[in-house]
C-alpha positions in Angstrom: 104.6 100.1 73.0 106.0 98.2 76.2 105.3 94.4 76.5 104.2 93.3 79.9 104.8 89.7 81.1 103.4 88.3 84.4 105.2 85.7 86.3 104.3 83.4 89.1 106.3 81.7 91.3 105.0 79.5 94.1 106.5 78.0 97.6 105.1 75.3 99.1 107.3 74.3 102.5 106.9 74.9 106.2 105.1 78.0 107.1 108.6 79.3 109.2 110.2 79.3 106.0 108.2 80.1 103.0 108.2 83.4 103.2 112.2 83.9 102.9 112.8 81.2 100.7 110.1 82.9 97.8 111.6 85.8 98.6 114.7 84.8 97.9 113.5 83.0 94.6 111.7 86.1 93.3 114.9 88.6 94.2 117.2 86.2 92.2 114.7 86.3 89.1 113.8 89.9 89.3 117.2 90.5 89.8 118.1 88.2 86.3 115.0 89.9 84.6 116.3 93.6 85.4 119.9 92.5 83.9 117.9 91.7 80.4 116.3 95.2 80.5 113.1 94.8 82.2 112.2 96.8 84.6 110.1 95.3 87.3 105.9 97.2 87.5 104.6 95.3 90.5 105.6 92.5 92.7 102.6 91.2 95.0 102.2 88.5 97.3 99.4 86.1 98.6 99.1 83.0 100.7 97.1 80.2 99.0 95.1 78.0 101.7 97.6 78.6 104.1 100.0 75.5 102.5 101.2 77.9 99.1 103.0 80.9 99.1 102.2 82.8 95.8 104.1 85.8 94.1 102.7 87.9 91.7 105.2 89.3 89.2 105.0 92.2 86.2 107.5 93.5 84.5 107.6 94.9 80.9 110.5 95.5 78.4 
């Protein structure tokens, strides 16, 4: 059976450049994660409020 992990990661900056800094953030780690031997299920984002950026990460090994 596969265990499954959710992550969040959160930006809270400017609203010009939230967006690529998470994304940044979350490439490095999925990028780290997928070098262990996870492999990545779903990656969502949402805006929190308008002031948070959050990403929504599941992966399983």
């Amino acid at each position: 059976m596969k265990k499954h992990e959710i992550h969040i990661l959160k930006k809270k900056a400017g609203f010009s450049g939230m967006k690529e800094e998470l994304s940044k953030e979350v490439e490095v780690f999925l990028n780290t994660k997928s070098s262990e031997g996870y492999e990545v299920i779903n990656v969502s984002f949402t805006y929190y409020e308008g002031a948070e950026l959050i990403a929504f990460i599941t992966i399983c090994k």
